[in-house]
Structures are given as structure tokens and as C-alpha cells.
N, CA, C and O atoms as CSV, one atom per row, in Angstrom:
chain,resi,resn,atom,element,x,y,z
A,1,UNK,N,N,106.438,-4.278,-166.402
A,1,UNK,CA,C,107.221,-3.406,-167.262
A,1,UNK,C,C,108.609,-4.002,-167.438
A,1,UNK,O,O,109.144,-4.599,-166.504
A,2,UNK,N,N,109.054,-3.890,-168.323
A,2,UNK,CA,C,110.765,-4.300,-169.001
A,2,UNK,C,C,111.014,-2.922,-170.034
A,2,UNK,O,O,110.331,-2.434,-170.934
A,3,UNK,N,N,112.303,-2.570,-169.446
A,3,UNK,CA,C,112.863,-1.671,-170.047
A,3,UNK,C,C,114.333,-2.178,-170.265
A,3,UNK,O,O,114.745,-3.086,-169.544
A,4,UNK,N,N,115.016,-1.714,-171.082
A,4,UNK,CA,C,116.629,-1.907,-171.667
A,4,UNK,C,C,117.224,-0.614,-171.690
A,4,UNK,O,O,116.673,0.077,-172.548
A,5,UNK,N,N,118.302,0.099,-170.972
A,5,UNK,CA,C,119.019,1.046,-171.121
A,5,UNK,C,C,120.403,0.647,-171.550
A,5,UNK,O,O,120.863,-0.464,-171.284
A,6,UNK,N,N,121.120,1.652,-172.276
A,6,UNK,CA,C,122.314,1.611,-172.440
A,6,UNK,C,C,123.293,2.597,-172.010
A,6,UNK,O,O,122.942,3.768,-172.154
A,7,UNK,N,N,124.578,2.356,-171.454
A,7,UNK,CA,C,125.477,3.692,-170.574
A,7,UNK,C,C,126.675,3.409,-171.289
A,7,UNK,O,O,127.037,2.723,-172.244
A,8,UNK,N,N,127.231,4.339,-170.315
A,8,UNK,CA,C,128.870,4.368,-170.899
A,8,UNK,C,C,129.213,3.336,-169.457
A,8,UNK,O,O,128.567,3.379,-168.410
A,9,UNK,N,N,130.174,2.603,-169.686
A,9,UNK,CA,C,130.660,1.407,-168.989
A,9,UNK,C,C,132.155,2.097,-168.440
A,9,UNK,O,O,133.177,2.555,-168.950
A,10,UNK,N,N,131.539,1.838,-166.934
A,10,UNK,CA,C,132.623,2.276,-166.243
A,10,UNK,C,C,133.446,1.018,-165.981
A,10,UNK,O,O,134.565,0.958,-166.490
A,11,UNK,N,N,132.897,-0.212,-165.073
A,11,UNK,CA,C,133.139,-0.958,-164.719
A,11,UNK,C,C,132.841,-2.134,-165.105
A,11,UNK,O,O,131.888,-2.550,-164.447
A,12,UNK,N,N,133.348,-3.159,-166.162
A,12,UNK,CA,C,132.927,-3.931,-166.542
A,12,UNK,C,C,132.288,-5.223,-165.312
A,12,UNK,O,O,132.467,-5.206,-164.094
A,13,UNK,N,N,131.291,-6.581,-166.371
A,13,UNK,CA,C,130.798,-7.374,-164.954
A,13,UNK,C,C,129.353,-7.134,-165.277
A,13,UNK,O,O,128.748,-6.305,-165.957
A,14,UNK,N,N,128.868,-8.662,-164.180
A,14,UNK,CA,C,127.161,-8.517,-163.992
A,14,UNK,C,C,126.674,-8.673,-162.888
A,14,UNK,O,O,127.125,-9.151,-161.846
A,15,UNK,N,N,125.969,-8.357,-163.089
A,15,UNK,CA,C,125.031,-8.536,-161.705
A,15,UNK,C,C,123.448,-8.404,-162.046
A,15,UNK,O,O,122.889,-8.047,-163.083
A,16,UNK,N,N,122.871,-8.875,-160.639
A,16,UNK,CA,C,121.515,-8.836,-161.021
A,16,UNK,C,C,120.839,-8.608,-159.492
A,16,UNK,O,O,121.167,-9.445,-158.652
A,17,UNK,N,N,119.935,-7.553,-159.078
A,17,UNK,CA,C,119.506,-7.667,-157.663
A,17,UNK,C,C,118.854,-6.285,-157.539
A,17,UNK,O,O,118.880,-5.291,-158.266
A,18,UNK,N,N,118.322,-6.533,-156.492
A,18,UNK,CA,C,117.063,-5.301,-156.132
A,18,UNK,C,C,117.546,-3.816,-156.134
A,18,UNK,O,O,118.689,-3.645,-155.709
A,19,UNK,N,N,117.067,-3.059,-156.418
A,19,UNK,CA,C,117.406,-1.536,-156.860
A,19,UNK,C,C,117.456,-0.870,-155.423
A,19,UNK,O,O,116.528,-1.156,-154.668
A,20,UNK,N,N,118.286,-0.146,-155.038
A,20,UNK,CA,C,118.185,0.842,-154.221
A,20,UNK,C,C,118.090,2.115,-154.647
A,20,UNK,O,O,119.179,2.377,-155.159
A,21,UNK,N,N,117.368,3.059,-154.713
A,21,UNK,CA,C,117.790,4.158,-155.732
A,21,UNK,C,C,117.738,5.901,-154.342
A,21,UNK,O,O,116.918,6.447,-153.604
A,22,UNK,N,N,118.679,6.011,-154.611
A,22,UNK,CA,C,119.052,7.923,-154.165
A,22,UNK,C,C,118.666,8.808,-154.985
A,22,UNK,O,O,118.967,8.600,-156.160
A,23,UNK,N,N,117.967,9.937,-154.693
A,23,UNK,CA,C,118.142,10.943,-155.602
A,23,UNK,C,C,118.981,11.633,-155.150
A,23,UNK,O,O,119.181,12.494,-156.008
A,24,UNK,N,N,119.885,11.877,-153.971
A,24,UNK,CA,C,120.732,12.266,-153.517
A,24,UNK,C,C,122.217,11.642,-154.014
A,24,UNK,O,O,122.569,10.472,-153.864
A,25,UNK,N,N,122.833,12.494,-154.511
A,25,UNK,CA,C,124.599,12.317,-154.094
A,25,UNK,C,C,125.022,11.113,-153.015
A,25,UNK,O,O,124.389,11.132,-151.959
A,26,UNK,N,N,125.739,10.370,-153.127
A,26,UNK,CA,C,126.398,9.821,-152.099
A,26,UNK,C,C,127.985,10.008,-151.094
A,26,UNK,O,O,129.000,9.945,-151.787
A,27,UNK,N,N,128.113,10.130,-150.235
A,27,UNK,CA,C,129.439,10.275,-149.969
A,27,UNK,C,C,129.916,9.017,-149.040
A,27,UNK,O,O,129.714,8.757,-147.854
A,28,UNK,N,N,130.401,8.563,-149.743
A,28,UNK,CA,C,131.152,6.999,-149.057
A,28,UNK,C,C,132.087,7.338,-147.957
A,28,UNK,O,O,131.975,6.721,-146.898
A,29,UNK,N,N,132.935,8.190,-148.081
A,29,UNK,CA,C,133.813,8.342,-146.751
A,29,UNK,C,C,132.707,9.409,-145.559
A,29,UNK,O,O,132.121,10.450,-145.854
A,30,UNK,N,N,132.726,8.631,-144.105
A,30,UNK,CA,C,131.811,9.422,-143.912
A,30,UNK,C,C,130.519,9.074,-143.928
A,30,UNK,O,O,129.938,8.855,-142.866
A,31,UNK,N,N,129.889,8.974,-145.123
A,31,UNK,CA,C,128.881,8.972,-145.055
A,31,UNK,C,C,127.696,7.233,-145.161
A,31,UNK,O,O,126.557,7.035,-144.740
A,32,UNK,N,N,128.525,6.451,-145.796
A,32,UNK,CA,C,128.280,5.104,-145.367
A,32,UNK,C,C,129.278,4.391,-144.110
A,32,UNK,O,O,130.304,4.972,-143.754
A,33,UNK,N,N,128.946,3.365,-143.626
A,33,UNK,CA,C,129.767,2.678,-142.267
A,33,UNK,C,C,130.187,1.528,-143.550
A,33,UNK,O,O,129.412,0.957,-144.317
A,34,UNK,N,N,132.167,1.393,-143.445
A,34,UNK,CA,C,132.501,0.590,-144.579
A,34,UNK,C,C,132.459,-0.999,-144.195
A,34,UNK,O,O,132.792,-1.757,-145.106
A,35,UNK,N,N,132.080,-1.597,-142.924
A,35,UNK,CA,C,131.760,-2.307,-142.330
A,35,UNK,C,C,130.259,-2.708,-142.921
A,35,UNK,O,O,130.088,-3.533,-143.819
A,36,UNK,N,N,129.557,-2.215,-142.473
A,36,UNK,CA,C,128.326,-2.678,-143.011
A,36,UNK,C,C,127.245,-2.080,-143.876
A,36,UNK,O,O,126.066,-2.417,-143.982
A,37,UNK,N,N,127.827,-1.245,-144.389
A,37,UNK,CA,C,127.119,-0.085,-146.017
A,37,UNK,C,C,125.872,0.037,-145.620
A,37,UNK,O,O,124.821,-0.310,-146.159
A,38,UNK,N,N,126.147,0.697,-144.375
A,38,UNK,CA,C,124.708,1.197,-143.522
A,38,UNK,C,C,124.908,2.828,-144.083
A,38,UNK,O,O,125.959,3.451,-143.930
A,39,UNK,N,N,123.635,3.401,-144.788
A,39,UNK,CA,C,124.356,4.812,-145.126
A,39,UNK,C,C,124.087,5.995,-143.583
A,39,UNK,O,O,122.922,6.117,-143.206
A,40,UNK,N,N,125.101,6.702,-142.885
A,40,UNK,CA,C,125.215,7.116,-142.018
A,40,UNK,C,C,125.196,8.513,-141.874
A,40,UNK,O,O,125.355,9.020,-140.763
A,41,UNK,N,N,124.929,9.526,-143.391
A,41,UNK,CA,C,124.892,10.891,-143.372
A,41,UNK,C,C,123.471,11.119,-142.898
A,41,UNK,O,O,122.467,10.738,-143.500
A,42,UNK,N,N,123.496,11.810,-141.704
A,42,UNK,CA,C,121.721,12.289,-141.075
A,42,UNK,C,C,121.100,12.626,-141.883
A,42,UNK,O,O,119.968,12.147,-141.960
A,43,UNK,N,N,121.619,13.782,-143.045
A,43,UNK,CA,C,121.388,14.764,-143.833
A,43,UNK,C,C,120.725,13.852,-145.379
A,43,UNK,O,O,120.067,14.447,-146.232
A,44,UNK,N,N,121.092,12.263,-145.474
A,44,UNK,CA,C,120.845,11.799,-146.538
A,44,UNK,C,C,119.212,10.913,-146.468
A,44,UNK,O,O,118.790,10.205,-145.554
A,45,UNK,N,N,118.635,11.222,-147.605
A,45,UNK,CA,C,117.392,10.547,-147.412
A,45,UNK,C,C,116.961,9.270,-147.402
A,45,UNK,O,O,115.803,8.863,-147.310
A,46,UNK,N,N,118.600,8.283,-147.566
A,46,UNK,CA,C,118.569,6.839,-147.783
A,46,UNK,C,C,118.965,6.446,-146.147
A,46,UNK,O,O,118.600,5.357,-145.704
A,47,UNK,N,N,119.918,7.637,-145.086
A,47,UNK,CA,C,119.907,7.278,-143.819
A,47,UNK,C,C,119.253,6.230,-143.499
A,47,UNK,O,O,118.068,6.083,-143.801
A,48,UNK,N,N,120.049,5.235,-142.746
A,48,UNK,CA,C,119.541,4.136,-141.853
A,48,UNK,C,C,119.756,2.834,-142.713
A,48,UNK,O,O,120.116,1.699,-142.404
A,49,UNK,N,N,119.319,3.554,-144.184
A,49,UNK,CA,C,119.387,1.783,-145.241
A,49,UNK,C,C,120.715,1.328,-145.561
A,49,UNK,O,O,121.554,2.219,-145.700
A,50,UNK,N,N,121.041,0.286,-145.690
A,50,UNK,CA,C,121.497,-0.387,-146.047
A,50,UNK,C,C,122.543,-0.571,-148.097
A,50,UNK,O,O,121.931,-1.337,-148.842
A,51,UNK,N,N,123.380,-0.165,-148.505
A,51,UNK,CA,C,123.609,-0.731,-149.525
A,51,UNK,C,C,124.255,-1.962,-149.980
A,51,UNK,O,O,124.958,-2.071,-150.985
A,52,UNK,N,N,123.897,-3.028,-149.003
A,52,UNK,CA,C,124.674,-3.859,-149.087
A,52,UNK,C,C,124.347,-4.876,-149.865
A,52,UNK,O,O,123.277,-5.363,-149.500
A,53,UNK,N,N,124.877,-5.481,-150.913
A,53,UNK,CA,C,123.383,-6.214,-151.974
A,53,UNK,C,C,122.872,-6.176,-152.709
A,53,UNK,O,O,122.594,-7.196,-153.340
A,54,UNK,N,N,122.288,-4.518,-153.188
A,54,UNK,CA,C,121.878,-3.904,-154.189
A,54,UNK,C,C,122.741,-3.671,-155.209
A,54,UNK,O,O,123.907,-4.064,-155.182
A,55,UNK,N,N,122.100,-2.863,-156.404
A,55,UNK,CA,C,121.763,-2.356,-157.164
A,55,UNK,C,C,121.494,-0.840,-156.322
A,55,UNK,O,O,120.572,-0.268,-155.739
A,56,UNK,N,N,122.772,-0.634,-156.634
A,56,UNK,CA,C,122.938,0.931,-156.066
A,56,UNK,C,C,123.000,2.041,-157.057
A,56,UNK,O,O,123.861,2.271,-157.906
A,57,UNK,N,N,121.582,2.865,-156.684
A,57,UNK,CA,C,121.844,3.805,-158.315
A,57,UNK,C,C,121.548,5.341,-157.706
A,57,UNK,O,O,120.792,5.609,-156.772
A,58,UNK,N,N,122.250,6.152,-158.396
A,58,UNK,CA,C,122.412,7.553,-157.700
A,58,UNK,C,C,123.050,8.417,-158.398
A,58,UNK,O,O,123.892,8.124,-159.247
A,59,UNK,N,N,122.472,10.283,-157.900
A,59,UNK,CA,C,123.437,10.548,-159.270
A,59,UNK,C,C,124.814,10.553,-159.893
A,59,UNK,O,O,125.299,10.455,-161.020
A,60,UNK,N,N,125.092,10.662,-159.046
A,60,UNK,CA,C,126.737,10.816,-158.212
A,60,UNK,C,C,127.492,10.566,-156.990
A,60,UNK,O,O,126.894,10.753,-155.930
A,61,UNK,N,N,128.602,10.208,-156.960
A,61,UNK,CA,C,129.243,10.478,-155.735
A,61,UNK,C,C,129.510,11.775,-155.500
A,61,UNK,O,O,129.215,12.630,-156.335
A,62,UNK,N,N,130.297,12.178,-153.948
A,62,UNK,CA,C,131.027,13.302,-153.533
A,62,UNK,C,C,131.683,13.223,-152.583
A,62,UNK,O,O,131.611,12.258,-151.822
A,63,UNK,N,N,132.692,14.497,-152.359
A,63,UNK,CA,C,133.308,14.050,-150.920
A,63,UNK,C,C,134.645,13.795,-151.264
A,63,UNK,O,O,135.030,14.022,-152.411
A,64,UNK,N,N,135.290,13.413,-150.526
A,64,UNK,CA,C,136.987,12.912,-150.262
A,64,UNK,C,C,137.557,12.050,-151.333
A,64,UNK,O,O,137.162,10.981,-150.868
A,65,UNK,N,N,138.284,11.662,-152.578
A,65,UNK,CA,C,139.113,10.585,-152.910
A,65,UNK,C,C,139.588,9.507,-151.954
A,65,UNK,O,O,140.259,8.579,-152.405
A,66,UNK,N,N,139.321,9.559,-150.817
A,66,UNK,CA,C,139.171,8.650,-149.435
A,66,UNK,C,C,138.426,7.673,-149.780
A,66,UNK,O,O,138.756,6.526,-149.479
A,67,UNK,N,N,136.765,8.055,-150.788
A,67,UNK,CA,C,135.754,7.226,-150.811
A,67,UNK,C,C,136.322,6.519,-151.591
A,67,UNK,O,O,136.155,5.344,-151.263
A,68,UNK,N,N,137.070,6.649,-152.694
A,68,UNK,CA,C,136.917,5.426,-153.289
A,68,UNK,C,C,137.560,4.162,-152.649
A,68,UNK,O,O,137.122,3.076,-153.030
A,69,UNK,N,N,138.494,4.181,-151.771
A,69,UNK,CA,C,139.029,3.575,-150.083
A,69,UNK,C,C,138.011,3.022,-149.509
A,69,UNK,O,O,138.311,1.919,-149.051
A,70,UNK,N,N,136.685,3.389,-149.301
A,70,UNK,CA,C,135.926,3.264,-148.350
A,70,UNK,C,C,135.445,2.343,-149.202
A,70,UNK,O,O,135.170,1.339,-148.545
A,71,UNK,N,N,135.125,2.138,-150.739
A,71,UNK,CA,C,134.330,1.416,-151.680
A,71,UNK,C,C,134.918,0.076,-151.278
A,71,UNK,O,O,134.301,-0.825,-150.710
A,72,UNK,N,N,136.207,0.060,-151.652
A,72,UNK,CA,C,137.385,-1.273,-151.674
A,72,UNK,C,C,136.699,-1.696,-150.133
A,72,UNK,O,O,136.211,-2.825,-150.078
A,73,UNK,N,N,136.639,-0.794,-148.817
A,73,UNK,CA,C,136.546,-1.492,-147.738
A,73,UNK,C,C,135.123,-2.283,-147.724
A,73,UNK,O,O,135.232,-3.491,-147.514
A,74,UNK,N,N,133.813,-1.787,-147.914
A,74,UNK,CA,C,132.840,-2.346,-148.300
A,74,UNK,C,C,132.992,-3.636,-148.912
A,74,UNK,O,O,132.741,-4.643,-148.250
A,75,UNK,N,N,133.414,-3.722,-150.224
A,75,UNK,CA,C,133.527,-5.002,-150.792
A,75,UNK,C,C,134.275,-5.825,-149.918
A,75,UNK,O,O,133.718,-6.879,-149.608
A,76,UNK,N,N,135.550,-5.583,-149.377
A,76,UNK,CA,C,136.209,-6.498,-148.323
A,76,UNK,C,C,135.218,-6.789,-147.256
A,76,UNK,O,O,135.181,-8.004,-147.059
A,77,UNK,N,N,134.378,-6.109,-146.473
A,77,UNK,CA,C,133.704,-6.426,-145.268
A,77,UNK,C,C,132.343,-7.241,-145.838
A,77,UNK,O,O,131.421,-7.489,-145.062
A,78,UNK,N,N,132.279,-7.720,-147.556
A,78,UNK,CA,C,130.698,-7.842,-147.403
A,78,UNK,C,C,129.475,-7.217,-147.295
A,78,UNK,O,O,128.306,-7.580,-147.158
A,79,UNK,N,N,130.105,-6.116,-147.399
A,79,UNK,CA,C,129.035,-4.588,-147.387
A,79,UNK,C,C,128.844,-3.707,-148.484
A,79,UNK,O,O,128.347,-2.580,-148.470
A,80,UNK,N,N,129.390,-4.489,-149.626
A,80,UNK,CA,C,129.370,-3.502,-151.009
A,80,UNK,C,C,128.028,-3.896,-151.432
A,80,UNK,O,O,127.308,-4.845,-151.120
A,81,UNK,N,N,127.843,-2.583,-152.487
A,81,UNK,CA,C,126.493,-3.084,-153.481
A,81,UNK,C,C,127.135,-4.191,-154.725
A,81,UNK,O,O,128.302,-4.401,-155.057
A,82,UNK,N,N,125.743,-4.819,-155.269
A,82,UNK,CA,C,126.338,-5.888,-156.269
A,82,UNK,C,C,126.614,-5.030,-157.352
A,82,UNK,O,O,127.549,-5.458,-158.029
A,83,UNK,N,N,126.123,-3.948,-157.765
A,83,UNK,CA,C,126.456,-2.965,-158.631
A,83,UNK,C,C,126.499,-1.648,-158.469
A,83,UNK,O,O,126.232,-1.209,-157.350
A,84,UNK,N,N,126.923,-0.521,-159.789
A,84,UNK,CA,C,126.290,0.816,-159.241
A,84,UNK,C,C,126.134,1.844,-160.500
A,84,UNK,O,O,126.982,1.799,-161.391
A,85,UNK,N,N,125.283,2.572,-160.558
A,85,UNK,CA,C,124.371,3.248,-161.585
A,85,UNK,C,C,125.230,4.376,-161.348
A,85,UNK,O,O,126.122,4.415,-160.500
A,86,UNK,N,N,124.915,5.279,-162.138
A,86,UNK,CA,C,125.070,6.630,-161.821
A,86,UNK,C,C,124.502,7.484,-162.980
A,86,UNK,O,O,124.761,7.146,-164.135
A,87,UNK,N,N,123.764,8.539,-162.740
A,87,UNK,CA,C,123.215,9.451,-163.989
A,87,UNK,C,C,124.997,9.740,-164.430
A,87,UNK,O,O,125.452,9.165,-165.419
A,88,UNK,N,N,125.913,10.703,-163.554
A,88,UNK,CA,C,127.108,10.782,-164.228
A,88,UNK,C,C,128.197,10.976,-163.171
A,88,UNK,O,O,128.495,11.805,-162.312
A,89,UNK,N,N,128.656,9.789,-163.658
A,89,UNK,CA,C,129.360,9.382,-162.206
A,89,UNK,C,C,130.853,10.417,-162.673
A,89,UNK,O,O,131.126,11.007,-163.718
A,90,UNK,N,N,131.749,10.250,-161.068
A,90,UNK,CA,C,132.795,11.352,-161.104
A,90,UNK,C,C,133.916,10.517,-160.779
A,90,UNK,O,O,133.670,9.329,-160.565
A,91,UNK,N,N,135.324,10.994,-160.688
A,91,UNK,CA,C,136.231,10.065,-160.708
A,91,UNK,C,C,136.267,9.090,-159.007
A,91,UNK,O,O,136.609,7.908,-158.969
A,92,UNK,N,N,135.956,9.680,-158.074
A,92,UNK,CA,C,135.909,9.019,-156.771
A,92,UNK,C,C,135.384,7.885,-156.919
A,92,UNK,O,O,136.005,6.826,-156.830
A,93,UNK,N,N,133.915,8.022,-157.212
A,93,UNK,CA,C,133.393,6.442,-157.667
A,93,UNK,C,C,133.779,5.793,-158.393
A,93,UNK,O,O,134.055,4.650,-158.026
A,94,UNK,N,N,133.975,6.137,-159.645
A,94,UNK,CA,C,134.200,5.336,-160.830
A,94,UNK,C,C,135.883,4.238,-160.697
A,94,UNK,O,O,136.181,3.180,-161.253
A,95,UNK,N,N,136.760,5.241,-159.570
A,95,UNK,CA,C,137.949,4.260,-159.146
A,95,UNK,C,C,137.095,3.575,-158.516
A,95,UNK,O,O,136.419,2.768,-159.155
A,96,UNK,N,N,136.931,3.705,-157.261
A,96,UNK,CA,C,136.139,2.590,-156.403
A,96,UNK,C,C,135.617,1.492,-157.202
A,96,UNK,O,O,136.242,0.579,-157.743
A,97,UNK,N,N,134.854,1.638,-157.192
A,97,UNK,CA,C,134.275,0.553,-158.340
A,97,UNK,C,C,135.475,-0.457,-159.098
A,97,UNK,O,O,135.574,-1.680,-158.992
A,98,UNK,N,N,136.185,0.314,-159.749
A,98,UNK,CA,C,137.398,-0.414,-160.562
A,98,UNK,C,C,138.324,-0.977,-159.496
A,98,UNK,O,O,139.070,-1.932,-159.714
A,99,UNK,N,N,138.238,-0.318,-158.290
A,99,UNK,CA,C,139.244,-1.298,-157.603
A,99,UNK,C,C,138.819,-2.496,-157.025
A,99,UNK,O,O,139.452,-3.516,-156.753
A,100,UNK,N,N,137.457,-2.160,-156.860
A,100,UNK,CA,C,136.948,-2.977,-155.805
A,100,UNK,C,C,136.124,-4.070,-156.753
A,100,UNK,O,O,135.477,-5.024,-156.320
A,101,UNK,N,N,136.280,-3.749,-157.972
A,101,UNK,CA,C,135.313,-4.745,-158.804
A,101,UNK,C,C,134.513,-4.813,-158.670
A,101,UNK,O,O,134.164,-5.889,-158.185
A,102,UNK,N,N,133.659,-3.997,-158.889
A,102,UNK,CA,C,131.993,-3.437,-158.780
A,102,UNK,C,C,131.767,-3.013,-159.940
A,102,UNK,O,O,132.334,-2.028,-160.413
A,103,UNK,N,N,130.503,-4.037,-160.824
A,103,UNK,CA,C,130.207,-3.458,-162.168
A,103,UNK,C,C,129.988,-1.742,-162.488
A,103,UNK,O,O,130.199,-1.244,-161.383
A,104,UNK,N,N,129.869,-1.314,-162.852
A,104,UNK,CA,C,129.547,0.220,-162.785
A,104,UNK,C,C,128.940,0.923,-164.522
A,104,UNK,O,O,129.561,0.971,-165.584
A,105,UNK,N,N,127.768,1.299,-164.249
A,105,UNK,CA,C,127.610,2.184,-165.365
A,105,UNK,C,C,127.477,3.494,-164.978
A,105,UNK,O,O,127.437,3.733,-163.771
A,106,UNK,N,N,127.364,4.805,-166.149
A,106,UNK,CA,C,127.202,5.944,-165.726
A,106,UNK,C,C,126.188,6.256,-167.490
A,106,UNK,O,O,126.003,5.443,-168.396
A,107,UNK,N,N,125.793,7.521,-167.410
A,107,UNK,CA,C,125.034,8.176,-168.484
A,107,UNK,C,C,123.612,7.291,-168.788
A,107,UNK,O,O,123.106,6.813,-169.804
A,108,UNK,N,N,123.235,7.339,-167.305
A,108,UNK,CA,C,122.164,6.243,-167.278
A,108,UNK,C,C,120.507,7.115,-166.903
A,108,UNK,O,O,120.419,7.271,-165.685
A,109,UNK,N,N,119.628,7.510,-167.440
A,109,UNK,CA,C,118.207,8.352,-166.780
A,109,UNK,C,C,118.094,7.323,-165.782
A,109,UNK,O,O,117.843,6.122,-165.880
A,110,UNK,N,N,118.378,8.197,-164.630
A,110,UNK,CA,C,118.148,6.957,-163.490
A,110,UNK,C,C,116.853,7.214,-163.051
A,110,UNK,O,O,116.500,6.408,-162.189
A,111,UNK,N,N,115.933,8.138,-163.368
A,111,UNK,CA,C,114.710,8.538,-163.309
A,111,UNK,C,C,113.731,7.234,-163.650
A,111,UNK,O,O,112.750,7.101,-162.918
A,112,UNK,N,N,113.960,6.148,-164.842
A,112,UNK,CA,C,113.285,5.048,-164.687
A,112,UNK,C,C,113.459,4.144,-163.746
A,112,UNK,O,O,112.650,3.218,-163.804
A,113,UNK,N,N,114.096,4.102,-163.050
A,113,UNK,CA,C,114.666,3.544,-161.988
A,113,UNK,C,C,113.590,3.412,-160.575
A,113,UNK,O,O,113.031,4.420,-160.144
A,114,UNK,N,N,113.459,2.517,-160.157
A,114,UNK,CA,C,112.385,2.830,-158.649
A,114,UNK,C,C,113.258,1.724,-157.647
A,114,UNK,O,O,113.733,0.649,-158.014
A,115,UNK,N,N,113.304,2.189,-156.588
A,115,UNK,CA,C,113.639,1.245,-155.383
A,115,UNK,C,C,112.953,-0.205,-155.080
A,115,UNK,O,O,111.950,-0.361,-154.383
A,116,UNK,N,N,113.507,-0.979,-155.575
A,116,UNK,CA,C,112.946,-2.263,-155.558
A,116,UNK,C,C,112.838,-2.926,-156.665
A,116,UNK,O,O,112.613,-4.125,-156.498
A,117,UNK,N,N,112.945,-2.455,-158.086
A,117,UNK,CA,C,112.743,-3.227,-158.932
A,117,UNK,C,C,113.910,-4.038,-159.234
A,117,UNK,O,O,114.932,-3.807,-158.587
A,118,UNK,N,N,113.918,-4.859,-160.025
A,118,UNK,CA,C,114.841,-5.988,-160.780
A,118,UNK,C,C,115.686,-5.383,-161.427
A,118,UNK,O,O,115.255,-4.815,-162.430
A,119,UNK,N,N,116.451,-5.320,-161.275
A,119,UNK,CA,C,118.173,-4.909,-162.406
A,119,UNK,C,C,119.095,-5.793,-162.395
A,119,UNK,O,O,119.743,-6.334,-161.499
A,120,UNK,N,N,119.063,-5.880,-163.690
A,120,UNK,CA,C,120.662,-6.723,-164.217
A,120,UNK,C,C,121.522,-5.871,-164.665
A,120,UNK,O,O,120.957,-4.793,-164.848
A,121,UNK,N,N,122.640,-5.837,-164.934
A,121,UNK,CA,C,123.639,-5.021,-165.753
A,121,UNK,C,C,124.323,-6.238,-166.078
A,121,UNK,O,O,124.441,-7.203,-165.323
A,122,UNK,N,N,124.823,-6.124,-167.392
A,122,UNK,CA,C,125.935,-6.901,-168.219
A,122,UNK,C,C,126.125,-5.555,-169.041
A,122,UNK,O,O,125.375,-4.864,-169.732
A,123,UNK,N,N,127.753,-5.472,-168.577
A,123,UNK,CA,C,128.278,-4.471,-169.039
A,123,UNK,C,C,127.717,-2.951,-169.126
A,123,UNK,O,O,127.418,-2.231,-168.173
A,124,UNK,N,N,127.652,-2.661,-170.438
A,124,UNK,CA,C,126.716,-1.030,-170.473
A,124,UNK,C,C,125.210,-1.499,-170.348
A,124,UNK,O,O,124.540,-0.475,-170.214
A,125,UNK,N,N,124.687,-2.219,-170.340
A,125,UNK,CA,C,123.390,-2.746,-170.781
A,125,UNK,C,C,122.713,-2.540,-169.234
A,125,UNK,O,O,123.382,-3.097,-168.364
A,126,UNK,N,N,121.866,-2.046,-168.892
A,126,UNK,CA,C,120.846,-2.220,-167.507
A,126,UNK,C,C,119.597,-2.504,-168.126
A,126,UNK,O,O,118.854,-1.822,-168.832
A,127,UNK,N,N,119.545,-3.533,-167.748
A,127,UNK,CA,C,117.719,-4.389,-167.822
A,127,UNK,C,C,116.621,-3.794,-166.579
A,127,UNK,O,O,116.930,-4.165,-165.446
A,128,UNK,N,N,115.523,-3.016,-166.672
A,128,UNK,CA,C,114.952,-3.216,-165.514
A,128,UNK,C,C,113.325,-3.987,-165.713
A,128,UNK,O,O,112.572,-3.808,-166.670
A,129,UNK,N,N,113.103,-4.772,-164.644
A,129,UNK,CA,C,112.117,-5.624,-164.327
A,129,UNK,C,C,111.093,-4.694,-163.204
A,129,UNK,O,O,111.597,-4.382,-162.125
A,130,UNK,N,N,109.590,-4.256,-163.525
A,130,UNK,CA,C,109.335,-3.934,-162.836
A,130,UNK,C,C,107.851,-4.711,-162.786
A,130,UNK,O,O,107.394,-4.891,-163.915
A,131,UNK,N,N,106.940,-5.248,-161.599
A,131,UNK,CA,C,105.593,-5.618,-161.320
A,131,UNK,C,C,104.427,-4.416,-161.632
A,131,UNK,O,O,104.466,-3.737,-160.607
A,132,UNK,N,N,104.088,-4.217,-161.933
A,132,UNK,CA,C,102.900,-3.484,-162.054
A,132,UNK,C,C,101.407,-3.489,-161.678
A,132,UNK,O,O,100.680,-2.559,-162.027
């Protein structure tokens, strides 16, 4: 399968790498370790994984204006995602991202989306690659 979406462009930039996908909210302060974007909320269903690398797509952030702090620390430690999706992202993320230089789209059906497939983003544009 190959699909082409188009978003509103938060964060300009490309990237290309394996999908992690949440149907859950994320909360970066708190709830990922900014050291190693291990996600650390018990309560979250991505607990234990990793965003470090990915193609991070979810509906939203939440939580503290702290997170977008915690985003910048990720990218400094090597622990950021290479990108990040959002059905409709909110201002916490969408700084993060901009500070930390993390491509970013939002107004995206992240519903085509599956954990593991191929994503590129250039700019608003998300490509997904999937095996079938």
C-alpha cells in the first residue's frame, strides 16, 4: 500500500523512518524520560517503548508547557523522534517541535497510520509505505 496525505505544517523539514503510532495523548513532561524517550506514564499504552527514531504520530499532546522543554531535551540527549504527526496538535507540542527542530505536521487522519510502517514527511506532505 502507498498512500499520500496532506496537513497543515507545523514544523518545517524531512524525515523518513518507522511509525510509532499512539492513540493516546502524549505528555512529554513526566511522561516520557528526556534522556532516553522511553515513554514512562504507567497509564499510557505505548509504556515501556521507546520514541526515539521514529515517526511519532498521536493525537495530541498534554500536560505542562514544561513539555515543550522536555522536547528540546530529547533532541539534545538523542532521544527525540525523527518526526511528529498529530491528528491536531496544541501549542505545547507544536513549540517543541519548533524549538527543537522536529519536522511536525498536524490535521493529519492518523487512523491510516499503523505502527511500523514507512513514513516520510517533506513538509505538509506524509507518504506512507505499507507491506501487505
Amino acid at each position: 500500500m502507498h498512500l499520500v496525505l496532506h496537513g497543515r505544517l507545523i514544523h518545517g523539514g524531512t524525515a523518513r523512518g518507522q511509525a510509532l503510532v499512539s492513540p493516546a495523548p502524549i505528555g512529554f513532561l513526566g511522561g516520557v524520560d528526556p534522556e532516553t524517550g522511553i515513554i514512562l506514564d504507567p497509564d499510557h499504552p505505548l509504556q515501556g517503548q521507546s520514541i526515539a527514531g521514529k515517526i511519532l504520530v498521536f493525537p495530541h499532546g498534554k500536560g505542562s508547557t514544561v513539555g515543550s522543554y522536555t522536547i528540546l531535551r530529547l533532541k539534545k540527549a538523542g532521544a527525540a523522534p525523527l518526526a511528529m504527526i498529530n491528528a491536531n496538535s496544541e501549542a505545547i507540542t507544536a513549540v517543541g517541535a519548533i524549538i527543537a527542530d522536529i519536522p511536525m505536521v498536524d490535521q493529519i487522519d492518523i487512523s491510516f497510520i499503523r505502527s511500523g510502517d514507512d513514513v516520510s514527511i517533506t513538509d505538509a506532505r506524509v507518504e506512507i509505505r505499507r507491506q501487505e
